[in-house]
N, C-alpha and C positions, 0 to 999 in steps of 0.2 A: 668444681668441674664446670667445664661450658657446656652450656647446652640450649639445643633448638637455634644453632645457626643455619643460616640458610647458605645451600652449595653457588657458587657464582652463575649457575644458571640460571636458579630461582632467582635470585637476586635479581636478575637483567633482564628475566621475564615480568616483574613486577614493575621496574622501571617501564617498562615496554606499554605494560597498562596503565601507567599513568599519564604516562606521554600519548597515549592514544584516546583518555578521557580526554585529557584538555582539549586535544584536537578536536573532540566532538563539541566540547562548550565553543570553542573560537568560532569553529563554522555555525553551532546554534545562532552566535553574537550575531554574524555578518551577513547570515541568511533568512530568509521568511520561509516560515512551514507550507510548503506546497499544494495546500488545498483549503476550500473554504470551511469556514467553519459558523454555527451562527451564535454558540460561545463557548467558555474552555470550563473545562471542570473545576469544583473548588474542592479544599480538603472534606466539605462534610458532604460527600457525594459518595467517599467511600470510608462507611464504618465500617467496624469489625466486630462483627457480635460471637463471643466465645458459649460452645452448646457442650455440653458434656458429651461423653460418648454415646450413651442410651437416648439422647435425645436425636442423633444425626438418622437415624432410620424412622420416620413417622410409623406409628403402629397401624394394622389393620383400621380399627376404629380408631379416628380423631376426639369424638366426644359423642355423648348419647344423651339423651330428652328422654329421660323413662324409659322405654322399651325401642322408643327410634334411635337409629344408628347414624352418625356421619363419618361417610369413609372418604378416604384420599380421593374417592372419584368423583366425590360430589366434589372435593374441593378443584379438582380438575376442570369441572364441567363450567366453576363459578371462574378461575385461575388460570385456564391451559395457557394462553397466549401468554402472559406473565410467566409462568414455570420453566415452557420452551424457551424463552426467550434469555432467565437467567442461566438454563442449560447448556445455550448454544454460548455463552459467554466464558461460560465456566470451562468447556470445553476449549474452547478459544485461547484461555490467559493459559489452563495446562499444557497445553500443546506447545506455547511459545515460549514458556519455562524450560522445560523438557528439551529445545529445539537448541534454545541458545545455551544450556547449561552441556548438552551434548556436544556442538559445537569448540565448546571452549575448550571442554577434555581431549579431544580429536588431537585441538591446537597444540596444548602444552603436552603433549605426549609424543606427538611426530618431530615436535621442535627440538621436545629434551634428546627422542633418539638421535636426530641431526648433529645436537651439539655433540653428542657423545661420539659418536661417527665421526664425525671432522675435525672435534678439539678445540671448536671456533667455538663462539658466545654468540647469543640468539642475535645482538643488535649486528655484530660481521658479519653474519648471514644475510640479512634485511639491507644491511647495505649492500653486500656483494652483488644482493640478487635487482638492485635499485638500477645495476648497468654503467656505461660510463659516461651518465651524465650525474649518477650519486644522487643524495639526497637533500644537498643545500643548494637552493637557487641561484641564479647569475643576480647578477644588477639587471640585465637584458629581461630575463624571466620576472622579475619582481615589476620592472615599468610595462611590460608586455602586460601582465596582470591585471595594474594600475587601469591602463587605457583603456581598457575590454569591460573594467567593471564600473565605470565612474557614476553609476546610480545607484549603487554599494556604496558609496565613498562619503557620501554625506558634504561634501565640499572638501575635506580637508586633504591637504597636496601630500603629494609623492613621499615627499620628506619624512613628514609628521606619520604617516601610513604605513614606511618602509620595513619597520621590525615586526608590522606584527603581517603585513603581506606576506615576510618571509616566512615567519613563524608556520603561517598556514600550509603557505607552499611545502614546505618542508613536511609538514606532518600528513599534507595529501600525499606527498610523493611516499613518505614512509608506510604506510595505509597499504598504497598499490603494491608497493616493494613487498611486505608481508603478506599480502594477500595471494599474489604472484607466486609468493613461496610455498606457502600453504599449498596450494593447487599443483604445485608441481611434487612436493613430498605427497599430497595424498595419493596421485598415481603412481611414483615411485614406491610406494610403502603399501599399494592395492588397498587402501583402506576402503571398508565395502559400511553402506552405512544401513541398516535392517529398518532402521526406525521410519516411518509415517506419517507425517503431521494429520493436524484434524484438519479433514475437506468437507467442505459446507456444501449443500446440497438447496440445488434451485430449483423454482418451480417458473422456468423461461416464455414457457407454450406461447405466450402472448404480448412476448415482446421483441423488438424491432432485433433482427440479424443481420451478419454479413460474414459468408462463408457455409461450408457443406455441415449440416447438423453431426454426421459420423467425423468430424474433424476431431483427431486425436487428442488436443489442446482447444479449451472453449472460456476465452477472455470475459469477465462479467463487468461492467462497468456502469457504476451507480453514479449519475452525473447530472448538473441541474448549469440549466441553458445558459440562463446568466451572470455564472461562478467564473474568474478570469483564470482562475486554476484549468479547469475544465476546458477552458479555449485553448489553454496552451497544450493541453494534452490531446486535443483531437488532430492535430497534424503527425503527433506518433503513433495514435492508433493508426493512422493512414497508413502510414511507412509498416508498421507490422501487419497488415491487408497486405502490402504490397511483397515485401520481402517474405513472408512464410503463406501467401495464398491460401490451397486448402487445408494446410495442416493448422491454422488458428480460426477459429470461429468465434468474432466478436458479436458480443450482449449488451445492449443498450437496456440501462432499467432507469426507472426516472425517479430523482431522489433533490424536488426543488426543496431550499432551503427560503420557505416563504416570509422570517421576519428578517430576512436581509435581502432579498431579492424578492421583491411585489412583482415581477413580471414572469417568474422563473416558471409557475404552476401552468398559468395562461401556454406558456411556449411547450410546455412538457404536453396539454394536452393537442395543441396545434402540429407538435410534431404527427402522436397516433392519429391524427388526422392527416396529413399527408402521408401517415402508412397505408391509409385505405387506396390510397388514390397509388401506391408503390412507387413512392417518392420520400420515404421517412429521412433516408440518405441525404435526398437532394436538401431536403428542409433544414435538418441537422446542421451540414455546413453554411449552410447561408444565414440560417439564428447565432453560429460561432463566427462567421464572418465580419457581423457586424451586430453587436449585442445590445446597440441605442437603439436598435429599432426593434422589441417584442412588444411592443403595444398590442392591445387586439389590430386594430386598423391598419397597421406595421405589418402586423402576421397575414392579413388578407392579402394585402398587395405581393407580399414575398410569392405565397401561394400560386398568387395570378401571374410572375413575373419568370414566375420556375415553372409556367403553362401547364398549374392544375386545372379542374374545372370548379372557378370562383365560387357558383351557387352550391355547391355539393361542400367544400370546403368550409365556408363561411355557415350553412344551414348546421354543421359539424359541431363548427368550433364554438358557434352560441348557443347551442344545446345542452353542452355540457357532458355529452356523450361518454369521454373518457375520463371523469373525475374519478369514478371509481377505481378506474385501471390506478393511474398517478397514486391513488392512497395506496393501492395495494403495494405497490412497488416501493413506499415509503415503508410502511406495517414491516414489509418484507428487510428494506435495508435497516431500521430498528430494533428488527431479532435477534441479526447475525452482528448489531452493534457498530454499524456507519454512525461514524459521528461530523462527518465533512464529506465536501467533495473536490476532485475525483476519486473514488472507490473502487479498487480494484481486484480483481482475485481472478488466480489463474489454478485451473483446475479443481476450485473451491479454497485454494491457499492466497493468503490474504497480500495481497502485497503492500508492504511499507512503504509511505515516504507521500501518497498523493500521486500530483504532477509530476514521475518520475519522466528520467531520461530514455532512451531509445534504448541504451545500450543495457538497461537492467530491466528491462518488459524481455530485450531478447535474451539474454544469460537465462532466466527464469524459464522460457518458452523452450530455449535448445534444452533446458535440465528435463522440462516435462517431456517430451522429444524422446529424450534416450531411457525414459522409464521403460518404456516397452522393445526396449532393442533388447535382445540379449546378451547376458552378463552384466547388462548396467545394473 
């Protein structure tokens, strides 16, 4: 007898994930990770040490010296920063397990009832729903492409480029198509989702804002001056200021990344010096304007030319006034496990990707939005 065949949906739903890994590796290939980094993990960063079951809860007493005791709180008192810090991770990877394993079930459960509903197969669907410009590119789309990314392209023409441009095109467009469907079965199908994620919780009190502290959505952004990641992403923070005004509250925390950028600390504390003077804005943009000039003597003149008052600035910035703040802000993006920058999290939820685009700070922003509407 046969057995353990899979139904032609499964079948074309497996397909579906395959064709949507490669899409991730092709765009991994042709893209750079959207934030700075000052190096990349290697395999022995993360062992895995197996404890038995009795050994996962520490006892009361750790160990004793004769009649003295060591309990967990001395070890706290030697360890907290280290403990919280593997907590707030641990906390972190569960959450994003749980999120994406949630996700997936959502998917293949609204798609199976779809195909069963309609009699169609997952991939007729994803096209249907792709519109009628479908899912395989023109020639027109593939040169269009070409021309728009030609410092992607490494030199090599049109020609030589053409299958695997398509390839992408293709697999972006099938991405949106599926995604599009997704979101339109989840409100057909009222799918309501109970779950949570883990929200990391800030201690902001003292550092730079823009917008109303009660602002229902409060953007954290852990960023260091002279990262080109970071530059490109301060003209969308602008646009999300501008398009959601009171309802986002952007958080500047300083997170220079000092053995790749020797001038980033300097400018992190030159900024909370032009906070004093309430100007941390003006400075902000003018160090991402032009990121050849953080020198200290760079940073005075900037000061002066943005008509701070020079002596009060300059007496600031050679003091050394905010070094303290700048660690903290590092201790702080170290806990919660910033490992590059731009660093983002919106309402404590972390968001992927770096240097993201406009269009996924706002998806994120409108979701936070209708948490408190009702019925959402």
């Amino acid at each position: 007898m046969l057995k353990d065949i899979a139904d032609p949906v499964r079948r074309l739903k497996s397909a579906l994930a395959l064709r949507v890994a490669l899409s991730v590796a092709c765009v991994a290939a042709m893209t750079t990770l959207a934030s700075c980094r000052e190096r990349s993990a290697t395999p022995n960063d993360y062992a895995v040490v197996q404890q038995s079951a009795s050994s996962r809860t520490p006892p009361a007493v750790l160990a004793t010296i004769g009649s003295e005791k060591i309990t967990m709180a001395d070890v706290r008192d030697r360890s907290a920063d280290q403990l919280d810090n593997l907590e707030t991770q641990y906390q972190i990877a569960k959450s994003k397990i749980i999120k994406s394993a949630l996700d997936s079930l959502l998917r293949d459960r609204i798609w199976d009832a779809e195909a069963r509903k309609t009699g169609k197969s997952v991939d007729s669907l994803i096209a249907a729903e792709a519109g009628p410009a479908g899912l395989v590119p023109s020639d027109a789309d593939v040169s269009a492409w070409f021309q728009a990314n030609q410092s992607r392209t490494g030199g090599r023409t049109l020609q030589e480029l053409r299958p695997q441009i398509a390839d992408l095109l293709t697999q972006e467009r099938r991405t949106a198509a599926a995604k599009k469907l997704e979101a339109r079965l989840r409100t057909e199908l009222r799918v309501a989702v109970a779950y949570e994620p883990f929200r990391l919780q800030f201690d902001n009190e003292k550092a730079p804002t823009l917008g109303k502290s009660e602002a229902p959505v409060t953007l954290v952004e852990f960023s260091d001056f002279q990262c080109p990641f970071c530059q490109a992403a301060a003209p969308t923070l602008k646009r999300v200021e501008q398009n959601f005004g009171d309802k986002v509250r952007i958080v500047y925390r300083q997170f220079p990344l000092t053995s790749i950028h020797p001038f980033a600390f300097k400018a992190a504390e030159a900024s909370l010096c032009a906070k004093e003077q309430g100007m941390f804005w003006q400075m902000h943009d003018a160090m991402f304007a032009d990121q050849k000039k953080l020198s200290v003597s760079d940073l005075k003149q900037t000061a002066r030319r943005l008509g701070m008052n020079g002596k009060s600035f300059d007496a600031c910035l050679d003091s050394g006034r905010y070094v303290e703040q700048v660690q903290n802000d590092q201790k702080e993006g170290q806990r919660i496990g910033v490992s590059g920058t731009p660093a983002m999290y919106i309402n404590g939820v972390y968001v992927e990707g770096g240097s993201v685009p406009f269009t996924t700070l706002e998806a994120l922003i409108q979701k936070e939005l209708a948490r408190g509407k009702p019925g959402a």
